[in-house]
C-alpha positions in Angstrom: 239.0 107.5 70.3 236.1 110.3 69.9 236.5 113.1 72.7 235.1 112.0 76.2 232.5 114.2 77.3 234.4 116.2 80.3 231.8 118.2 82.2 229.6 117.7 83.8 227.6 117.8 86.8 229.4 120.3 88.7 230.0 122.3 85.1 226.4 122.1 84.0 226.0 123.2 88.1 222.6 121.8 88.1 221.0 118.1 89.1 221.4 115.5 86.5 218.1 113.8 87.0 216.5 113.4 83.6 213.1 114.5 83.9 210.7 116.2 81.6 210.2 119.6 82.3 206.7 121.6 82.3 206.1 124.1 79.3 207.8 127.2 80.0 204.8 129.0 78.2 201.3 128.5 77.1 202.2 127.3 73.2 199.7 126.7 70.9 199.3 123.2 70.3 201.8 123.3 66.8 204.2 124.8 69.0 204.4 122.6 71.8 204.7 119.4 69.7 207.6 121.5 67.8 208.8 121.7 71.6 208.8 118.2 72.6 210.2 116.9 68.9 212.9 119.2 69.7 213.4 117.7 73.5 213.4 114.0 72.2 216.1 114.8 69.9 218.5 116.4 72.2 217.8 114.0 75.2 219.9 111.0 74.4 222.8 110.5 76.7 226.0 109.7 74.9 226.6 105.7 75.2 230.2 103.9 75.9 233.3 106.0 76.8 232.0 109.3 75.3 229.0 108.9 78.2 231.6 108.7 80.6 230.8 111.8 83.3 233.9 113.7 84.7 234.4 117.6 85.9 235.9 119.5 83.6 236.4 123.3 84.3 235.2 126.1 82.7 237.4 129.4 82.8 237.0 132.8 81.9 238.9 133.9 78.9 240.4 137.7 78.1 241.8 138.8 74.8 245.0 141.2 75.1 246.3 142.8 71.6 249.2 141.2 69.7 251.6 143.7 70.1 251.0 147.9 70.7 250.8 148.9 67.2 248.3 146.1 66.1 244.3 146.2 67.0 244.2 142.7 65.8 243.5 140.5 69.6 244.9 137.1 70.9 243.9 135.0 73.6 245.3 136.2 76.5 247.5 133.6 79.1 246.5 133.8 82.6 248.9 133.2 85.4 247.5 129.7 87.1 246.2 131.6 90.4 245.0 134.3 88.3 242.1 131.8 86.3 238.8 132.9 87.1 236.8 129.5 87.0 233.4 129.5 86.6 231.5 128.3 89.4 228.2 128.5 88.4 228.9 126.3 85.0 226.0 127.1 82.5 224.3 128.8 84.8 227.4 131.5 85.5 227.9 131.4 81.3 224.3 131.9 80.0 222.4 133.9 82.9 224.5 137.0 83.9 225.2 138.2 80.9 222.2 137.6 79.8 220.8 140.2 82.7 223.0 142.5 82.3 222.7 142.9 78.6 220.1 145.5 76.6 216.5 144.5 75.3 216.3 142.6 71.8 220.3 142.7 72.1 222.3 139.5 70.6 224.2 138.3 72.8 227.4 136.1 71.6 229.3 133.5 74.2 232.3 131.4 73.2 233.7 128.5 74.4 237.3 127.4 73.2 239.2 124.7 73.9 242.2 122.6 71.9 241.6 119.5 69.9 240.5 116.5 72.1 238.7 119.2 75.4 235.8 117.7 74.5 234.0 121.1 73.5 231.4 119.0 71.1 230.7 117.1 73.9 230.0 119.9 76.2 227.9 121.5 73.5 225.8 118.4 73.5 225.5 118.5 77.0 224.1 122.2 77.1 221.5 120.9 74.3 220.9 118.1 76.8 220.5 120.3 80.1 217.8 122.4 77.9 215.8 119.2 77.2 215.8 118.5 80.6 214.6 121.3 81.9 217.6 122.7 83.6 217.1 125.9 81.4 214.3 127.6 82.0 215.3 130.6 80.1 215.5 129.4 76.5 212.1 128.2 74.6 214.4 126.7 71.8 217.6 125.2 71.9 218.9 124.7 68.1 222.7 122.9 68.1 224.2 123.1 64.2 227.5 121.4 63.7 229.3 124.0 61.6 230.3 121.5 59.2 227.1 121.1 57.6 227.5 125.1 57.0 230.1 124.9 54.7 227.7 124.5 51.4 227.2 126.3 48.3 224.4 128.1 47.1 222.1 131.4 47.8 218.5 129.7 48.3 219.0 129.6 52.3 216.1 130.9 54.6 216.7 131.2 58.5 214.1 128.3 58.4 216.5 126.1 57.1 219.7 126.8 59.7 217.3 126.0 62.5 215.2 123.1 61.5 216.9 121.6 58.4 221.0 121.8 59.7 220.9 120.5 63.2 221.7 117.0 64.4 218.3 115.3 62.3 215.9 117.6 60.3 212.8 118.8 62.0 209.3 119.3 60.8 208.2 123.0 61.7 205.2 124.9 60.4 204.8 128.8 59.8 203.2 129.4 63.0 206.3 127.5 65.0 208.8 129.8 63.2 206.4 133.0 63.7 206.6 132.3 67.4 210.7 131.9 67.0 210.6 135.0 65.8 208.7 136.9 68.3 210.0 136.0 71.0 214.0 135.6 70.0 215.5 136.3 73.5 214.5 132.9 74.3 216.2 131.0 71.7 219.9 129.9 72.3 221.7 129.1 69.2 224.6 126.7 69.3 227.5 127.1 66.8 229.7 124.1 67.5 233.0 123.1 66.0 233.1 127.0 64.5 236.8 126.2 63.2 235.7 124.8 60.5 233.6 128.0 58.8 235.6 128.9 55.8 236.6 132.8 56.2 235.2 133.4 59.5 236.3 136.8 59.5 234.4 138.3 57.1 231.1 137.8 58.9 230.9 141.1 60.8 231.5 142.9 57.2 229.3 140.7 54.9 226.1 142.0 53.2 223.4 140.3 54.4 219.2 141.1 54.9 217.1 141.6 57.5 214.5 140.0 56.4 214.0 136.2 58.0 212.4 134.8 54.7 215.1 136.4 52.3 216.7 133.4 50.6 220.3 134.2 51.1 224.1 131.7 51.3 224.4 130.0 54.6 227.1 133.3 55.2 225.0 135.5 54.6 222.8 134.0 57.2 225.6 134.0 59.8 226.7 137.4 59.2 222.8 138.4 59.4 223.5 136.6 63.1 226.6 138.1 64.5 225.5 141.4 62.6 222.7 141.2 65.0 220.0 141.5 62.0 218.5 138.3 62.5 217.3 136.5 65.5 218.3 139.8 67.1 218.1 139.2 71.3 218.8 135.7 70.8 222.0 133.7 72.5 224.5 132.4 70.3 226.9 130.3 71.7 230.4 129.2 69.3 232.6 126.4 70.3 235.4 127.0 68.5 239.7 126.1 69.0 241.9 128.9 69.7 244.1 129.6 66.1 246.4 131.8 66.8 244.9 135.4 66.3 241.3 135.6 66.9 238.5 135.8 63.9 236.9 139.2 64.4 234.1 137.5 65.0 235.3 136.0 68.1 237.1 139.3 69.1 233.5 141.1 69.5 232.0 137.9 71.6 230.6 139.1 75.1 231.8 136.7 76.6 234.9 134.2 76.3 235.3 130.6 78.7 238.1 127.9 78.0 237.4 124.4 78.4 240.5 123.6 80.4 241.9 119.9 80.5 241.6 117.3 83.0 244.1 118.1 86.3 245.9 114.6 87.4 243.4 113.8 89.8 240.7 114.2 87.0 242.7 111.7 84.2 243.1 109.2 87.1 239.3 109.1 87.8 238.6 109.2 84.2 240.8 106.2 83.9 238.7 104.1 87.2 235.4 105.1 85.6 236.4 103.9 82.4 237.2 100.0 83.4 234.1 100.3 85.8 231.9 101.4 82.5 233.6 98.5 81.0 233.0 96.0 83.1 236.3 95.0 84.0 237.3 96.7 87.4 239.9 94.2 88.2 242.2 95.6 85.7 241.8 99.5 87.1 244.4 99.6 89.7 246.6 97.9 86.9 245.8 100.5 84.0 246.6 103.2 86.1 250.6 101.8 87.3 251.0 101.4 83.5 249.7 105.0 82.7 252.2 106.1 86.0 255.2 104.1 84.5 255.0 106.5 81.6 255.3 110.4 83.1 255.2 111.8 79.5 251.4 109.8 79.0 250.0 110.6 82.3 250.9 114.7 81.7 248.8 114.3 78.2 245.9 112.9 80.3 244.9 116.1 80.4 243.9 116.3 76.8 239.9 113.9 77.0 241.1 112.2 73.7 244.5 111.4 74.6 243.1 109.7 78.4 240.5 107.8 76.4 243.3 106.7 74.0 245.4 105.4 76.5 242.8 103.6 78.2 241.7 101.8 75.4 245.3 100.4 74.5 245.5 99.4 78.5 242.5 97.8 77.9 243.9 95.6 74.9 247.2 94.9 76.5 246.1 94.0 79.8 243.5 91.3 77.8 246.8 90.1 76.4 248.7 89.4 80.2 250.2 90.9 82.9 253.7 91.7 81.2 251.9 94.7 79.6 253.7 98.5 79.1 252.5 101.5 77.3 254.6 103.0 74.6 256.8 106.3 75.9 255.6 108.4 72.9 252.4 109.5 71.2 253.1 107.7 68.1 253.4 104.4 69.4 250.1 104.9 71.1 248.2 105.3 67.9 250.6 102.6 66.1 249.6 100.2 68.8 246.0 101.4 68.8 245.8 100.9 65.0 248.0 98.3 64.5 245.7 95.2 64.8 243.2 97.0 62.7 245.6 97.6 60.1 246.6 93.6 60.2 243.3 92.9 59.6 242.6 95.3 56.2 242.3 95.5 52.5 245.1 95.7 50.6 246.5 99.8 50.8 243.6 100.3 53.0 245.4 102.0 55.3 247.7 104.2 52.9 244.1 105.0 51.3 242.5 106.3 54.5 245.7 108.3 55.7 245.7 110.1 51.9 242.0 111.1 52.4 243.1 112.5 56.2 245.7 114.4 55.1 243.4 115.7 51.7 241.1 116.7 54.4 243.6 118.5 56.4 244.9 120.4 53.5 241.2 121.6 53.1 240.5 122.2 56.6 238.1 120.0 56.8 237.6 116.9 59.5 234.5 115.0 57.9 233.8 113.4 54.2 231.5 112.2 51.8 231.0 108.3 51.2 231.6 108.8 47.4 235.1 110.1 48.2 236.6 106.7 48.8 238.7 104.9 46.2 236.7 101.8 47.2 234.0 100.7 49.5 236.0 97.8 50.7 238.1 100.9 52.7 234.8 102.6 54.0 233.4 99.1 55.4 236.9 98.3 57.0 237.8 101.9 58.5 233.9 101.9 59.8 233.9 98.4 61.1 237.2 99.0 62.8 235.8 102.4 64.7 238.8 105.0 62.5 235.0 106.6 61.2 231.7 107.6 62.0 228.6 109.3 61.6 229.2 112.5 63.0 226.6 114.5 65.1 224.2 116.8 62.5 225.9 114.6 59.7 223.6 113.4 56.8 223.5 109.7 55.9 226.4 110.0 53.2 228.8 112.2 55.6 231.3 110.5 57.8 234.1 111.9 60.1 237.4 110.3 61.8 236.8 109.2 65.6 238.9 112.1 66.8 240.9 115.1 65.6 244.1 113.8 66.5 243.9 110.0 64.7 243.5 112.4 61.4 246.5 114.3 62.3 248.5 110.8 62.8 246.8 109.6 59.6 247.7 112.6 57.6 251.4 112.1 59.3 251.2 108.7 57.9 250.6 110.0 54.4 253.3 112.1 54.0 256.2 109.6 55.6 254.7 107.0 52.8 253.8 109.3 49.7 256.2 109.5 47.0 253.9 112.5 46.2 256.2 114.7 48.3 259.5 115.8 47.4 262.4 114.8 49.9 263.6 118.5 50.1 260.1 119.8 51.0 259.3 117.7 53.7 261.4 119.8 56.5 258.7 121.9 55.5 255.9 119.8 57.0 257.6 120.0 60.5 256.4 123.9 61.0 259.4 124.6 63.1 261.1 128.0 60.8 259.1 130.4 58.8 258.7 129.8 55.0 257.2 132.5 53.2 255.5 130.0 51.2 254.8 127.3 53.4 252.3 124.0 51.7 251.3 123.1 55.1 249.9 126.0 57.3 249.6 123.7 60.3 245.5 123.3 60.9 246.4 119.4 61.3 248.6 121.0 64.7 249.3 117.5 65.5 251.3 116.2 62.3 254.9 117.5 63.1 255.3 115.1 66.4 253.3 112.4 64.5 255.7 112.6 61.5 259.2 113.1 63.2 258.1 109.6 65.0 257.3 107.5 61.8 260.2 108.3 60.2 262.4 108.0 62.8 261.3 105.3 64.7 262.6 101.9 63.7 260.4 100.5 61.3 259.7 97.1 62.8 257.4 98.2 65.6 256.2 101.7 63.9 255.7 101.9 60.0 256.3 98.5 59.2 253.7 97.5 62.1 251.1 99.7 60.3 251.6 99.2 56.4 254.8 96.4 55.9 258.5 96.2 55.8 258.1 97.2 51.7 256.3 100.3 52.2 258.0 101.4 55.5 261.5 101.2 53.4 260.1 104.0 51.3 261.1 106.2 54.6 264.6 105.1 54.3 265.8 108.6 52.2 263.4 110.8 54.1 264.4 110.3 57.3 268.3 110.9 56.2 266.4 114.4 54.9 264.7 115.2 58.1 267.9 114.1 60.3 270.3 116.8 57.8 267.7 119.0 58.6 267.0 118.9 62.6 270.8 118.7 63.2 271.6 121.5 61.5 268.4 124.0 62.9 269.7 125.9 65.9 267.3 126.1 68.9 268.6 129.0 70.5 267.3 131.2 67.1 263.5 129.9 67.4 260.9 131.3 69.3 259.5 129.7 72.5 256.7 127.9 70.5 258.9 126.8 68.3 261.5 125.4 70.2 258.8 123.6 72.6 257.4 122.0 69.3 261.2 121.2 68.3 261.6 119.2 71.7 258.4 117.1 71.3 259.3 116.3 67.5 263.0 115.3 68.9 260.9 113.1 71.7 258.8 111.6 69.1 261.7 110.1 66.8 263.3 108.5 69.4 266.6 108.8 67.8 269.7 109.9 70.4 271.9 111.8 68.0 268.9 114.2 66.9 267.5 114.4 70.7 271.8 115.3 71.7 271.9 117.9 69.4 268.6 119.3 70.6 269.4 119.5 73.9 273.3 120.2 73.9 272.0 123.6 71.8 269.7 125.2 74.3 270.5 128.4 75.7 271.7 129.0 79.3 268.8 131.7 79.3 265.6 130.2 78.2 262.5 132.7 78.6 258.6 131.5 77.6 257.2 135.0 78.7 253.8 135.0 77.2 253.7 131.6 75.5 251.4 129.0 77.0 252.9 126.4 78.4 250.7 122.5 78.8 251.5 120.2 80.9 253.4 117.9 78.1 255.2 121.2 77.8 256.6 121.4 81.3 257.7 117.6 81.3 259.2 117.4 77.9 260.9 121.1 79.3 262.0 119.5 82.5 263.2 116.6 80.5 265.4 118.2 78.2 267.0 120.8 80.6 268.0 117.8 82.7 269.2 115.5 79.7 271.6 119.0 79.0 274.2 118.9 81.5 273.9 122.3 82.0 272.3 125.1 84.0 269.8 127.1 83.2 267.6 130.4 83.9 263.6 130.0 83.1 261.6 133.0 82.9 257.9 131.5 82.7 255.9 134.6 83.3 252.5 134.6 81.7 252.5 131.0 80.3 249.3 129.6 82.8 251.8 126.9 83.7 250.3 124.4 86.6 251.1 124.6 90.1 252.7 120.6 89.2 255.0 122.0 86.2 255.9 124.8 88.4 257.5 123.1 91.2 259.1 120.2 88.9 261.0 122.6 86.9 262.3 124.9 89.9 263.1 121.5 91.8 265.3 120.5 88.8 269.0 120.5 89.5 270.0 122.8 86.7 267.9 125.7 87.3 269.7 127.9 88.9 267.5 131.2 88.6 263.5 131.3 87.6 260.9 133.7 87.4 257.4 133.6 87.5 254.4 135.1 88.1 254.4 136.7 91.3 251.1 135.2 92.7 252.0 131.3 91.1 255.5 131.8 93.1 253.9 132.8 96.7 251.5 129.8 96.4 254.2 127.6 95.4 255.8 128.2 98.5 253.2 128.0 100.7 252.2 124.6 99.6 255.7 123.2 99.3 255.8 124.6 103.4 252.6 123.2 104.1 253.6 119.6 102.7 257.0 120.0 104.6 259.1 120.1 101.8 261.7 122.5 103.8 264.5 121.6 100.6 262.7 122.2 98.0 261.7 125.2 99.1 264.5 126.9 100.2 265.4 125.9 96.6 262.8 127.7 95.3 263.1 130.4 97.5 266.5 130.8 96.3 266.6 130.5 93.0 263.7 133.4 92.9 264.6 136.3 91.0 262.7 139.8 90.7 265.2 141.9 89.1 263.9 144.1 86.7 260.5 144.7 88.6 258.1 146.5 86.9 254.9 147.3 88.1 252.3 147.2 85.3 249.2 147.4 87.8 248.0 147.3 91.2 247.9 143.8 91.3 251.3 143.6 90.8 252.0 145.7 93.8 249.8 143.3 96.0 251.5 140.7 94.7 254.9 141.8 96.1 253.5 142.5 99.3 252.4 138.8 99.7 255.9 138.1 98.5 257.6 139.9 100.7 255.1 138.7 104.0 255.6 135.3 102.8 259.3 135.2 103.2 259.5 137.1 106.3 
């Protein structure tokens, strides 16, 4: 269930042949052996699903502030025909700005993407494309996993972040690092998983020498880096998720790309390349009806993660016969996924691991020690059965969950069990209304949806499928909590985020009364101006305003919603009114008139509304001259 690796000939933009490349320089003979140590290391393709090769597109990102009075910046939502994709893949990230930039100037380059984009995996493949030759540019390519950075101490050198941290120690003499330090424009520094720095934004403030060989914390090191004191002219490239507001650190980057998902035709190749890797291509053309028979799966295909997910369960059900179905929510994927591993543990194996997921999740923290298990009868089971593993850059002793999301459903599992957590707090766990003091501050993102379906569900084929009917009757009094709870919030007070997460939790629990009251609530005006909206979004959306009996007017300006969301919500019945951006709505029309769906638009032609226009740019004015051209 680890992150596929989504990009990949047509993002890295350059042949995929794996040859060895000629020195780039004449290196004395210390150097060059440093050189090919370092190319051996980074050359090994990724084996089994993660190995599997499918586009994924890179997109330019923008920051925009978070309201007028605030300098603090936000990622900013681009309307779909607005994206500004990037063509060139690494060559279009790491060689313009690179030209364009001064001499002996750092240059910083960050690459976000949610949980499950696969932005470790595309950070392995830019170490990979260097080893290969297909960057010419760079002398070194060093890729640290920013969990290894989180470690005490002030005896750090800028030896040790390059040769001691990465994914297996390397053996470097004086002159190797004098030549580093020479010629620093051609080194490319990868950052990867840069989440998981404690305090991020105090690096750009943080004292911190200039001086290569001044023993210093691992910090001060990366504040000597973004500071543009060490390494200075070097490249440093972050992967990092999107949080909410920005780190300052990310806010000065040169240059921001998101890893976007996989489009439909993407999680359906994904899901053929995956039985042919597998060896079994008579059951492709099956897996993907059972993914089609579920609309709310296939619009989470285009999350890697979730599409390798779902093809592993195909896989076990279709072993099983032909009568196979997938489950119609998230949690009974991962119930079904972990369900024959949980038959098959220790005693409290399972309510062991989930503690440790959710202890880690507290901490902000995705990987763990060996010595933190209760037992090693849990780590040989939760190893064995693929829920762990050796993370990339991991020592020996240091061992990570499969994916980001099985820790959220672990952690979710932990807190519908634990008699640790008070009945009356646990509304609190959902995230869904401010709290001035909140215990949960949400970095497991995924734990809300996981938790509403484990309580809710009925026991026999969720909780009590995972841990037995005695410990799945421990969520007997929560669930009467969380159902006092969700019936009495009112969806027409919470903001769009909110209420979108409210709608998933409400499909997670399966439970009519809750999903009634949900829907029955929402108001006749729903806008989602400036809040990004996912494909899950726009089909759990289009599935609630239908289940409402009700009309409805959607404003979804600046929420990047695909052209497929799009046109399924303004085709809905019971949306009577919609606006969008100006430039998604002309090409809407033009493809529903080139595909000769004459109803459907006149629909959406329709139910169109402009009123109040305000023209914020010149753009805009284009816009409505297309508009306007377009319906004449």
């Amino acid at each position: 269930m680890t992150a596929v690796l989504a990009s990949w000939s047509r993002a890295l933009a350059l042949p995929l042949t794996s040859r060895v490349p000629d020195m780039p320089l004449a290196f004395a003979e210390s150097v060059e052996q440093f050189y090919r140590l370092l190319q051996e290391t980074y050359q090994t393709e990724p084996a089994g699903p993660d190995g599997i090769l499918v586009e994924a597109d890179l997109v330019r990102a923008k920051l925009e502030r978070s309201s007028s009075k605030s300098l603090e910046r936000e990622l900013a939502t681009p309307d779909w025909a607005e994206r500004q994709l990037a063509h060139g893949g690494l060559a279009e990230v790491l060689l313009p700005a690179r030209e364009h930039r001064r001499p002996r100037e750092t240059q910083v380059i960050a690459v976000l993407g949610k949980a499950g984009q696969g932005k470790s995996y595309w950070a392995g493949a830019v170490s990979r494309a260097w080893a290969c030759g297909r960057l010419p540019q760079y002398d070194f390519v060093f890729s640290v996993p920013c969990h290894c950075l989180n470690r005490p101490g002030n005896a750090y050198r800028l030896q040790d972040l390059l040769f001691c941290l990465g994914p297996r120690p390397l053996v470097a003499d004086d002159e190797v690092f004098s030549h580093i330090l020479k010629r620093p424009d051609r080194v490319l520094l990868i950052l990867d998983a840069f989440e998981e720095l404690e305090a991020q934004d105090g690096f750009l403030h943080s004292t911190c020498g200039s001086a290569p060989a001044e023993p210093c914390s691992l910090r001060g090191l990366l504040a000597g880096l973004f500071q543009r004191k060490l390494l200075r002219g070097c490249t440093l490239l972050l992967t990092t998720r999107p949080r909410g507001r920005l780190t300052q650190s990310l806010s000065k980057a040169d240059a921001l790309f998101e890893l976007s998902g996989f489009s439909m035709e993407q999680t359906q190749a994904y899901v053929m390349r995956y039985f042919e890797c597998s060896g079994k291509t008579e059951h492709q053309d099956r897996a993907l009806a059972l993914l089609r028979d579920r609309p709310f799966l296939l619009s989470h295909g285009h999350s890697p993660t979730l599409c390798q997910a779902v093809c592993q369960l195909s896989e076990a059900l279709l072993e099983l016969g032909e009568d196979a179905e997938l489950p119609s929510t998230l949690t009974g994927l991962y119930v079904n996924l972990l369900g024959p591993a949980a038959r098959d543990s220790p005693p409290g194996a399972l309510a062991e691991l989930a503690k440790l997921a959710w202890e880690l999740g507290r901490r902000h923290q995705s990987t763990l020690r060996e010595d933190y298990f209760p037992s090693a009868d849990v780590k040989t089971w939760a190893m064995a059965k693929g829920l762990l593993q050796h993370p990339p850059g991991a020592t020996a002793s240091e061992l990570a969950f499969c994916s980001f999301l099985l820790q959220c459903f672990l952690g979710a599992t932990w807190l519908a069990l634990s008699g640790e957590i008070k009945d009356k707090e646990l509304p609190q766990y959902l995230a869904l209304t401010p709290r001035k003091k909140r215990p949960y501050d949400n970095w497991l993102e995924g734990v809300p949806r996981f938790l509403a379906g484990l309580i809710f569900q009925p026991p026999t084929r969720c909780l009590g499928a995972l841990v037995g009917p005695s410990a799945a009757a421990l969520a007997d009094r929560k669930q009467k909590v969380l159902a006092k709870y969700l019936k009495r919030l009112q969806p027409g007070t919470l903001l769009a985020r909110q209420l979108l997460e409210l709608l998933h939790c409400a499909h997670e629990a399966e439970e009519a009364g809750i999903w009634r009251h949900v829907v029955q609530e929402l108001p006749a005006r729903l806008s989602f101006l400036g809040t990004r909206l996912t494909p899950p979004d726009a089909h759990i959306l289009g599935k609630a305003l239908e289940a409402a009996g009700q009309d409805f007017s959607l404003d979804l300006r600046s929420t990047g919603i695909d052209p497929s969301g799009l046109g399924s919500l303004v085709g809905l019945s019971c949306v009577t009114h919609f606006r969008a951006a100006l430039s998604d709505t002309v090409a809407l029309w033009e493809s529903l008139r080139q595909h000769g769906e004459t109803k459907l638009l006149q629909a959406a032609e329709e139910k169109f509304t402009i009123e109040p226009f305000k023209a914020k740019s010149l753009k805009d004015v284009e816009d409505l001259g297309k508009l306007v051209q377009t319906q004449r």
